[in-house]
N, CA, C and O atoms as CSV, one atom per row, in Angstrom:
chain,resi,resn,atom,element,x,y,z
A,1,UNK,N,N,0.843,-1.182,0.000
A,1,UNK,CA,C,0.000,0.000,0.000
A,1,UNK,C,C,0.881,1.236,0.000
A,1,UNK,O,O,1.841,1.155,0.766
A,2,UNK,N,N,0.770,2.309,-0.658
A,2,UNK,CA,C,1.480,3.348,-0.983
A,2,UNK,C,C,0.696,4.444,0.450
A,2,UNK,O,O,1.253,4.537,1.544
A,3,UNK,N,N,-0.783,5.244,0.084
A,3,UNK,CA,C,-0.466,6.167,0.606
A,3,UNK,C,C,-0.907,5.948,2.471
A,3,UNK,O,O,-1.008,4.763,2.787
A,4,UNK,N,N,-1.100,6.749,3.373
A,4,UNK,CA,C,-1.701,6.038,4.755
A,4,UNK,C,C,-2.820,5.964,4.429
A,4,UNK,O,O,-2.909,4.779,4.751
A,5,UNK,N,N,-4.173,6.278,3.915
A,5,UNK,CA,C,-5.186,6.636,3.698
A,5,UNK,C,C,-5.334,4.770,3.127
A,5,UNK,O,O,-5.706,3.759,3.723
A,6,UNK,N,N,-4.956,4.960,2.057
A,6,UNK,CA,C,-5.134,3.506,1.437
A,6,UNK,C,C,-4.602,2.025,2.471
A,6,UNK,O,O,-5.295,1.009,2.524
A,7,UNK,N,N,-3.189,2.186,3.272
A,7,UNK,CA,C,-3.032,1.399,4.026
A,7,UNK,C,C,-4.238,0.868,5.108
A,7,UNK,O,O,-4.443,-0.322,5.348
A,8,UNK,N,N,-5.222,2.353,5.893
A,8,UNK,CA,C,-5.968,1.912,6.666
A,8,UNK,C,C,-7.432,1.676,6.230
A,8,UNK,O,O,-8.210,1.494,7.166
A,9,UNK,N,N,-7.975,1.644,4.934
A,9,UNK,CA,C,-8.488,1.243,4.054
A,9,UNK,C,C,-8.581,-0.040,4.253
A,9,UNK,O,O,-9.627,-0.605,4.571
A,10,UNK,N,N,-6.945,-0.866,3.995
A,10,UNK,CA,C,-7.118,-2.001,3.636
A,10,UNK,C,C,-7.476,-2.798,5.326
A,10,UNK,O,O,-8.173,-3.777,5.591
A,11,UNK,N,N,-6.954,-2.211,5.905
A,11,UNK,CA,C,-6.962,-2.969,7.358
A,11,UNK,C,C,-8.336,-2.694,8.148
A,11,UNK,O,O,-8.826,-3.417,9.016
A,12,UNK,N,N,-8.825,-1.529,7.667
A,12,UNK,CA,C,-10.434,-1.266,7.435
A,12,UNK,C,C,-11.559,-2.456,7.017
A,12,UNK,O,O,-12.551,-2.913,7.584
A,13,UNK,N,N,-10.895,-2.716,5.746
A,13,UNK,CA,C,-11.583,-3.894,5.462
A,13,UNK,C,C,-10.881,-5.233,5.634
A,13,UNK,O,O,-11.355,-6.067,4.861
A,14,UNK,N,N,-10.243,-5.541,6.134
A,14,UNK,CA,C,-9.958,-6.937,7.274
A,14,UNK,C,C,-10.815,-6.791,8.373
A,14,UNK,O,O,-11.448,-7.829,8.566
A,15,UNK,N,N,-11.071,-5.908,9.155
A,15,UNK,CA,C,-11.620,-5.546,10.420
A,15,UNK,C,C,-13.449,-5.964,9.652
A,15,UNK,O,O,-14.126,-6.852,10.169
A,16,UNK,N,N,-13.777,-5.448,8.868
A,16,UNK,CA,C,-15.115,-5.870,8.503
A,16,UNK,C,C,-14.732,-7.487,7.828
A,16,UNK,O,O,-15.708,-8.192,8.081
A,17,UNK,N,N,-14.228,-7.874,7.470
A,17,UNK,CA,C,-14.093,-8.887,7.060
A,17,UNK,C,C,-14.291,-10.034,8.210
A,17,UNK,O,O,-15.009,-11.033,8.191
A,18,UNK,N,N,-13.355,-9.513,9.274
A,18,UNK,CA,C,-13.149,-10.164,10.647
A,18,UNK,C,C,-14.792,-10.438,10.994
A,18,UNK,O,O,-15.332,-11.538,10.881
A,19,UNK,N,N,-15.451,-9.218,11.433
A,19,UNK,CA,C,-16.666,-8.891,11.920
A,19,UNK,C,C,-17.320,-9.543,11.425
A,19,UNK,O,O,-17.757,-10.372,12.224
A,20,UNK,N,N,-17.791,-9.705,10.190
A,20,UNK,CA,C,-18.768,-10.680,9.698
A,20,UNK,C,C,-18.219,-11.829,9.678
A,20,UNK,O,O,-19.229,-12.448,9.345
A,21,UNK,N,N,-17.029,-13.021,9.812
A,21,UNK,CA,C,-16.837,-14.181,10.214
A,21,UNK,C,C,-17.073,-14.225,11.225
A,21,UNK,O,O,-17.792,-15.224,11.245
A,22,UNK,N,N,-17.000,-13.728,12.623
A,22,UNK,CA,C,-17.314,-13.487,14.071
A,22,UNK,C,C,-18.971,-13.900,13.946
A,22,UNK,O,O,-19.532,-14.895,14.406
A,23,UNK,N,N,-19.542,-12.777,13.161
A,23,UNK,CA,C,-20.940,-13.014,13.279
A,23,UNK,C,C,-21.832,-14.365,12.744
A,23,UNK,O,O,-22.918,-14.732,13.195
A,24,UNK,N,N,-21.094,-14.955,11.713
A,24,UNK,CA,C,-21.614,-15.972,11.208
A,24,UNK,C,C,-20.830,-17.403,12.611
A,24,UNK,O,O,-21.542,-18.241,13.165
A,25,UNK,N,N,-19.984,-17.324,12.737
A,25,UNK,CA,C,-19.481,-17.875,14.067
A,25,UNK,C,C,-20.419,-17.770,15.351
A,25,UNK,O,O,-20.437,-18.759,16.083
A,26,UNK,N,N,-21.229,-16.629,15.709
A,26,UNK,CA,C,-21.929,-16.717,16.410
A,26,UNK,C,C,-23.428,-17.624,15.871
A,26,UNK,O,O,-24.119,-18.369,16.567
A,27,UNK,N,N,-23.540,-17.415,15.031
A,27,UNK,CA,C,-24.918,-18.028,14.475
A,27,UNK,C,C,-24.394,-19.829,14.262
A,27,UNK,O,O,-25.107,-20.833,14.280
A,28,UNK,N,N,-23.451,-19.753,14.140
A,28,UNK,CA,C,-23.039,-21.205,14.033
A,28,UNK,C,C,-22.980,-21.553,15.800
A,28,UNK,O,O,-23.667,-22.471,16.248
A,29,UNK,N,N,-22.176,-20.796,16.619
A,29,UNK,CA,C,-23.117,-21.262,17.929
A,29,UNK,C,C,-24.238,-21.605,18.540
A,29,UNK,O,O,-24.556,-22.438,19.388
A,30,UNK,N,N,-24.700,-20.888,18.005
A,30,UNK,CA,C,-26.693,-20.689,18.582
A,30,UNK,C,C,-27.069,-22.250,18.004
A,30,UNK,O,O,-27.863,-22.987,18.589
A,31,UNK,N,N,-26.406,-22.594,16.837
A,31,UNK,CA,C,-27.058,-23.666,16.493
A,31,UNK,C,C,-26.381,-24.938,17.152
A,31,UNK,O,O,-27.043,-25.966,17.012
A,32,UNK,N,N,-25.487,-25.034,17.671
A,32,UNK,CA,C,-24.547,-25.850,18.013
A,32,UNK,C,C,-25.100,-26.757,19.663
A,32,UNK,O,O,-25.665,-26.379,20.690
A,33,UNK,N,N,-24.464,-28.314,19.076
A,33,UNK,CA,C,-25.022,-29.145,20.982
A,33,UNK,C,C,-24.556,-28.031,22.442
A,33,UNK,O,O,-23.593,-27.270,22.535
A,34,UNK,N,N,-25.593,-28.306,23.376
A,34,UNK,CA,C,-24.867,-27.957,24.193
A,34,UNK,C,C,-23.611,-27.280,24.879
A,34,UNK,O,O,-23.346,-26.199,25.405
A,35,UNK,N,N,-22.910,-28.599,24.572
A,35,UNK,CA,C,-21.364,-28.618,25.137
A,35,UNK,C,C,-20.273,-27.933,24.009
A,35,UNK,O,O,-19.061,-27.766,24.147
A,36,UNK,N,N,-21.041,-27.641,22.986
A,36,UNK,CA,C,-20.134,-27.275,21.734
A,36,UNK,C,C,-20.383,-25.404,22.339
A,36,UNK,O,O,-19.429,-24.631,22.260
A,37,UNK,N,N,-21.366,-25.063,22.742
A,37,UNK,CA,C,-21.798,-23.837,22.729
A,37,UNK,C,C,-20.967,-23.403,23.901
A,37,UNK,O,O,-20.813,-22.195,23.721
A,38,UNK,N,N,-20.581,-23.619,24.593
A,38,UNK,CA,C,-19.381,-23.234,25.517
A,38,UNK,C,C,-18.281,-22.913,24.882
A,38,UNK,O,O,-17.836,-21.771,24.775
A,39,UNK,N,N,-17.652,-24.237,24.293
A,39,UNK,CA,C,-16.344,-23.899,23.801
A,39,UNK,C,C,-16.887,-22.881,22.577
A,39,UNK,O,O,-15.953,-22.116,22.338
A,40,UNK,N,N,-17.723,-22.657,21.943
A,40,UNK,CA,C,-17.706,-21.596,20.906
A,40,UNK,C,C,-17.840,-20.318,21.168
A,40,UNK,O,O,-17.530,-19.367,20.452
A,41,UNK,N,N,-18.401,-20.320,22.411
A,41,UNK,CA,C,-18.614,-19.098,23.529
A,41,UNK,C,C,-17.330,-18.241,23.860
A,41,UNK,O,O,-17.255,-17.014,23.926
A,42,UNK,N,N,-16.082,-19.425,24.102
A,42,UNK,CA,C,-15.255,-18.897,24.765
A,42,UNK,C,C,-14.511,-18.414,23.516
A,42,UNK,O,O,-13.979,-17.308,23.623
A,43,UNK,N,N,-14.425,-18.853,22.720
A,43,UNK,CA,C,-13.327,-18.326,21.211
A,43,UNK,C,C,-14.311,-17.243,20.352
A,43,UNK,O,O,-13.583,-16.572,19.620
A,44,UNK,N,N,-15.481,-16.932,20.235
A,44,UNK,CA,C,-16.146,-15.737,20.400
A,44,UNK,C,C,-15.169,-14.327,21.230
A,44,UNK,O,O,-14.406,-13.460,20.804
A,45,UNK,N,N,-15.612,-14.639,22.358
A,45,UNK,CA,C,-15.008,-14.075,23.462
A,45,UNK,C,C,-13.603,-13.541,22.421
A,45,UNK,O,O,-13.476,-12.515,21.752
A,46,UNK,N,N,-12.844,-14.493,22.587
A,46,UNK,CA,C,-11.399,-14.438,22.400
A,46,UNK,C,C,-11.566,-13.439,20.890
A,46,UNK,O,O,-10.933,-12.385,20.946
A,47,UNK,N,N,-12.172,-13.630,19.880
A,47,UNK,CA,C,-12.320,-12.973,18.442
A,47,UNK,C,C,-12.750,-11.478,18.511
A,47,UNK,O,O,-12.729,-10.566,17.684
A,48,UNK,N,N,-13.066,-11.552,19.549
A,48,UNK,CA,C,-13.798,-10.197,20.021
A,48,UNK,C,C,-13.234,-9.614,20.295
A,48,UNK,O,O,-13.340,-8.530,19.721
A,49,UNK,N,N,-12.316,-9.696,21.193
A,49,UNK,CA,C,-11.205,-9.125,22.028
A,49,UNK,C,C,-9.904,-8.725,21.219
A,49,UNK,O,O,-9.106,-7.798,21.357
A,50,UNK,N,N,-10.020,-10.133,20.016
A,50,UNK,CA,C,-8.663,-9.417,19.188
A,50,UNK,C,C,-9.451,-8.193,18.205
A,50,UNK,O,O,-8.898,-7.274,17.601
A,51,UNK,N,N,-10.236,-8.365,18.239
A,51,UNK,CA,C,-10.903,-7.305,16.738
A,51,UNK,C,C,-10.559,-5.963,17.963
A,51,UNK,O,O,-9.726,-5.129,17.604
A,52,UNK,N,N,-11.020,-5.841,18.965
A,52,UNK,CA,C,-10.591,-4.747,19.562
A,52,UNK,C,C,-9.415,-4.671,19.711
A,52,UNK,O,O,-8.922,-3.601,20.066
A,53,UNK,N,N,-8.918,-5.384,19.565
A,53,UNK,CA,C,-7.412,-4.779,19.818
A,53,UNK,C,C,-7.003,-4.359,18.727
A,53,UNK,O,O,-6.399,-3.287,18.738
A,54,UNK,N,N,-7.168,-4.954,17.653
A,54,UNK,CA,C,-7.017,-4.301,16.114
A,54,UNK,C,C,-7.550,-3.393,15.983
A,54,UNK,O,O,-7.025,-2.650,15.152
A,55,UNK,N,N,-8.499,-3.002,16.468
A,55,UNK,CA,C,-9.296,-1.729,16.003
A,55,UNK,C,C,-8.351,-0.404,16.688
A,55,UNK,O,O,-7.800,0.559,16.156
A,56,UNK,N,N,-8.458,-0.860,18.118
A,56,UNK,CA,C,-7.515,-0.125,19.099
A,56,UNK,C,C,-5.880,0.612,18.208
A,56,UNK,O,O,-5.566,1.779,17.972
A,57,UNK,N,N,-5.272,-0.516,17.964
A,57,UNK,CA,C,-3.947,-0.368,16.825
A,57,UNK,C,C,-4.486,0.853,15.471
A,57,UNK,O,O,-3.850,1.870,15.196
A,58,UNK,N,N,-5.788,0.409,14.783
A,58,UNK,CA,C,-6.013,1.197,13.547
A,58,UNK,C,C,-6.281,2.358,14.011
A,58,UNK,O,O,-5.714,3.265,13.401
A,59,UNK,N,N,-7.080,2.736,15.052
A,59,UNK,CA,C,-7.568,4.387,15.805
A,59,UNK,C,C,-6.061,4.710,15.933
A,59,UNK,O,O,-5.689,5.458,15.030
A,60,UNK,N,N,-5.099,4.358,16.796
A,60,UNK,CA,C,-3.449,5.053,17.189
A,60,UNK,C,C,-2.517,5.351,15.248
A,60,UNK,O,O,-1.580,5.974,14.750
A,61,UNK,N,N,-3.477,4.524,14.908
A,61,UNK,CA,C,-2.404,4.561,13.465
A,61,UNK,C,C,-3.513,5.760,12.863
A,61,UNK,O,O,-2.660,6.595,12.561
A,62,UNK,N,N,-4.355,6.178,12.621
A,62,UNK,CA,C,-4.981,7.167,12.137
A,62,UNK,C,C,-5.094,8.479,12.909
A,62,UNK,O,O,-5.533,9.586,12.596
A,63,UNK,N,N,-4.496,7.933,14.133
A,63,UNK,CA,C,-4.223,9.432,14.733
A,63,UNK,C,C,-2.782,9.803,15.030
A,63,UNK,O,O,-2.344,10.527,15.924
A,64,UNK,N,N,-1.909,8.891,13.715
A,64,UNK,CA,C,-0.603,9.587,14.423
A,64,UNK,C,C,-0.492,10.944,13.351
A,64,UNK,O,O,-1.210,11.287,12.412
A,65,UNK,N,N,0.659,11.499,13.902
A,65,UNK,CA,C,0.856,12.443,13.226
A,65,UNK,C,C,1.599,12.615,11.945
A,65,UNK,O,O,2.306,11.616,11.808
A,66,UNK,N,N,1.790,13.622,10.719
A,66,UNK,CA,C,2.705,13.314,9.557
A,66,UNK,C,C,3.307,12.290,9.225
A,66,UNK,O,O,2.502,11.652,8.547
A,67,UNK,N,N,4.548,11.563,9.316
A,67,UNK,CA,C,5.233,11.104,8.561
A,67,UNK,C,C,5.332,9.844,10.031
A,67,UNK,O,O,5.762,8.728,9.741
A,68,UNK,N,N,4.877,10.149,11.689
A,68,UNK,CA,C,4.733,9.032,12.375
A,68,UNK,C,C,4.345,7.868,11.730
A,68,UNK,O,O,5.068,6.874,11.658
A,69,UNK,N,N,3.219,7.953,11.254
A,69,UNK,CA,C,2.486,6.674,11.098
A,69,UNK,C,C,3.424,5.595,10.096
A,69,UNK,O,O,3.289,4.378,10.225
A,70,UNK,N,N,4.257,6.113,9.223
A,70,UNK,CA,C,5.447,5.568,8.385
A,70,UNK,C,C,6.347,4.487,9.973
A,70,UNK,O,O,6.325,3.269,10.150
A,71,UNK,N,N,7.019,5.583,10.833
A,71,UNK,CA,C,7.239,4.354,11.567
A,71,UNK,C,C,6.451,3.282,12.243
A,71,UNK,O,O,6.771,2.101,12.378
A,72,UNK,N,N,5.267,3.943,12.681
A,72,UNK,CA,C,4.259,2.465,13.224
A,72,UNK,C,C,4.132,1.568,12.275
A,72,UNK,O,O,3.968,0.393,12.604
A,73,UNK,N,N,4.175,1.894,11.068
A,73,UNK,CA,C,3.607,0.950,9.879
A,73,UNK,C,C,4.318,-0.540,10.006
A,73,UNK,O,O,3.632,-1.456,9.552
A,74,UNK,N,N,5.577,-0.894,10.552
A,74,UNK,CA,C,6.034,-1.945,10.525
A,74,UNK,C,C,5.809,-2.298,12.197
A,74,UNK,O,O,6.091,-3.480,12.396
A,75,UNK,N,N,5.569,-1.901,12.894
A,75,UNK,CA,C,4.971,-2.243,13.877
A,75,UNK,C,C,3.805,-2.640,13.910
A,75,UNK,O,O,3.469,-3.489,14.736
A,76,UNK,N,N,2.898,-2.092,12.983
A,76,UNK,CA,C,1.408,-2.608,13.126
A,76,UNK,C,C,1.372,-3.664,12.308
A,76,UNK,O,O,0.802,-4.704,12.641
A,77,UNK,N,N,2.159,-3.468,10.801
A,77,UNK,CA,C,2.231,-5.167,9.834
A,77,UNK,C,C,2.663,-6.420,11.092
A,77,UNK,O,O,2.086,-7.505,11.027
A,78,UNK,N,N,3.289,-6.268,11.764
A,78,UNK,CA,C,3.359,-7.042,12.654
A,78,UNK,C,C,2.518,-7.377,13.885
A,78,UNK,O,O,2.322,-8.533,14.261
A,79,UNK,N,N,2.175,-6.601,14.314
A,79,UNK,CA,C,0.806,-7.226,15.398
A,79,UNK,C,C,-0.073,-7.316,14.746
A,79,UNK,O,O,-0.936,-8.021,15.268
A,80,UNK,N,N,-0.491,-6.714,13.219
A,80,UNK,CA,C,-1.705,-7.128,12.763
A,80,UNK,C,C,-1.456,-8.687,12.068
A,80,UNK,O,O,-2.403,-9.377,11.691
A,81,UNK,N,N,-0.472,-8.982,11.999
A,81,UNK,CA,C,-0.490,-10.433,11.628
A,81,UNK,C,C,-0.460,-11.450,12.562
A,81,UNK,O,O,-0.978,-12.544,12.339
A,82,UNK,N,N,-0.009,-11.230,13.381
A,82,UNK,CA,C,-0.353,-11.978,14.402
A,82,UNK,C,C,-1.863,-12.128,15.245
A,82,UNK,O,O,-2.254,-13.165,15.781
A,83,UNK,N,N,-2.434,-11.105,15.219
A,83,UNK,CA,C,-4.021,-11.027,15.307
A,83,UNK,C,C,-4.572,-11.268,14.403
A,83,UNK,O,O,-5.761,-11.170,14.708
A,84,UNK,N,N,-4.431,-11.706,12.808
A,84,UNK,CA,C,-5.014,-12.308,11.681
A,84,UNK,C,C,-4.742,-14.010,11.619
A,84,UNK,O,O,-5.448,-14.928,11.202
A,85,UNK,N,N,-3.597,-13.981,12.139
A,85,UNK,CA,C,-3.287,-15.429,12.287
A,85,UNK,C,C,-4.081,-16.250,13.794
A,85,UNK,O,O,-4.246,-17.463,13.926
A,86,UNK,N,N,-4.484,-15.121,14.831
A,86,UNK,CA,C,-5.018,-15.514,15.739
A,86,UNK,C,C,-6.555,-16.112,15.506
A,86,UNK,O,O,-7.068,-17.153,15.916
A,87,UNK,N,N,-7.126,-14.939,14.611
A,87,UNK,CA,C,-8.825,-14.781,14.486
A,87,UNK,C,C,-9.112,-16.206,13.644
A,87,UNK,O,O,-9.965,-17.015,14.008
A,88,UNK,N,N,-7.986,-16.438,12.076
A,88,UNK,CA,C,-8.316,-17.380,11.209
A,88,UNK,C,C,-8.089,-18.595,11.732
A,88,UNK,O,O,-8.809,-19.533,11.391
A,89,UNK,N,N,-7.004,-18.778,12.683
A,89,UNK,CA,C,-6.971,-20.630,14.042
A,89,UNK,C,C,-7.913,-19.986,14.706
A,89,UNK,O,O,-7.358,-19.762,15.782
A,90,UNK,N,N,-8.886,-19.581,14.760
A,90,UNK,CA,C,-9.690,-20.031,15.812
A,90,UNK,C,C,-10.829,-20.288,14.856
A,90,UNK,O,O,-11.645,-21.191,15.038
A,91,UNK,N,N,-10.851,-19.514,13.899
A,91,UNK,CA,C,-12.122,-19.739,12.365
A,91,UNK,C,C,-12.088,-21.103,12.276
A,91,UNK,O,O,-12.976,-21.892,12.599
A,92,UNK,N,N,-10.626,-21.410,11.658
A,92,UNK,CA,C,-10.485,-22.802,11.560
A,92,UNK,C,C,-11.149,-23.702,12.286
A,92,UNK,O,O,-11.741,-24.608,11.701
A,93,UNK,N,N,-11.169,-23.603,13.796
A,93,UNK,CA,C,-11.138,-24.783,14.689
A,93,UNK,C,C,-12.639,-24.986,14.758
A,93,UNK,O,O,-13.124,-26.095,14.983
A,94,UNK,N,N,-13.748,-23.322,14.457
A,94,UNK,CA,C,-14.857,-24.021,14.709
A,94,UNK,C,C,-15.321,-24.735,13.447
A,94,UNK,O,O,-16.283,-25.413,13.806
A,95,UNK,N,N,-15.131,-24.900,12.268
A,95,UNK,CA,C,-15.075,-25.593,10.873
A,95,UNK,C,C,-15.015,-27.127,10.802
A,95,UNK,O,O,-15.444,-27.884,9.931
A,96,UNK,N,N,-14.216,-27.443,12.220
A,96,UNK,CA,C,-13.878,-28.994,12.027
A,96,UNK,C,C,-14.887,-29.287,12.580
A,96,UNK,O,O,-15.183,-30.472,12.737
């Protein structure tokens, strides 16, 4: 991604992307045995918590100042991958 505008664009739309797997994840709970609805409960929980934290990261990156946000930028490619890699193992796990 070239300019900041377009960078948080794209991470804009991961974050909705996120959101609506979350939500279809919840509807796949509601339908789920019992004992499944716990454990889907708790990795909910957990998906939730990273989307805020991503979101948290994209608000500090849209409010840095001039030419700041150039240095966060490799700071955030990095926690945002690790919170993409978090959200999609847990996507995964309710699938099996």
């Amino acid at each position: 991604m070239g300019t900041r505008e377009e960078y948080i664009q794209k991470l804009q739309a991961k974050l909705d992307e996120w959101n609506a797997e979350i939500d279809r994840l919840v509807v796949q709970s509601a339908l789920a045995e019992a004992e499944l609805k716990t454990k889907y409960s708790e990795e909910i929980e957990m998906l939730r918590n990273k989307q805020i934290e991503a979101r948290v990261k994209l608000e500090a990156l849209q409010n840095a100042s001039g030419n700041a946000w150039e240095d966060m930028r490799a700071g955030m490619d990095m926690a945002w991958g690790a919170i993409s890699e978090a959200v999609e193992s847990a996507v995964s796990r309710f699938k099996k």
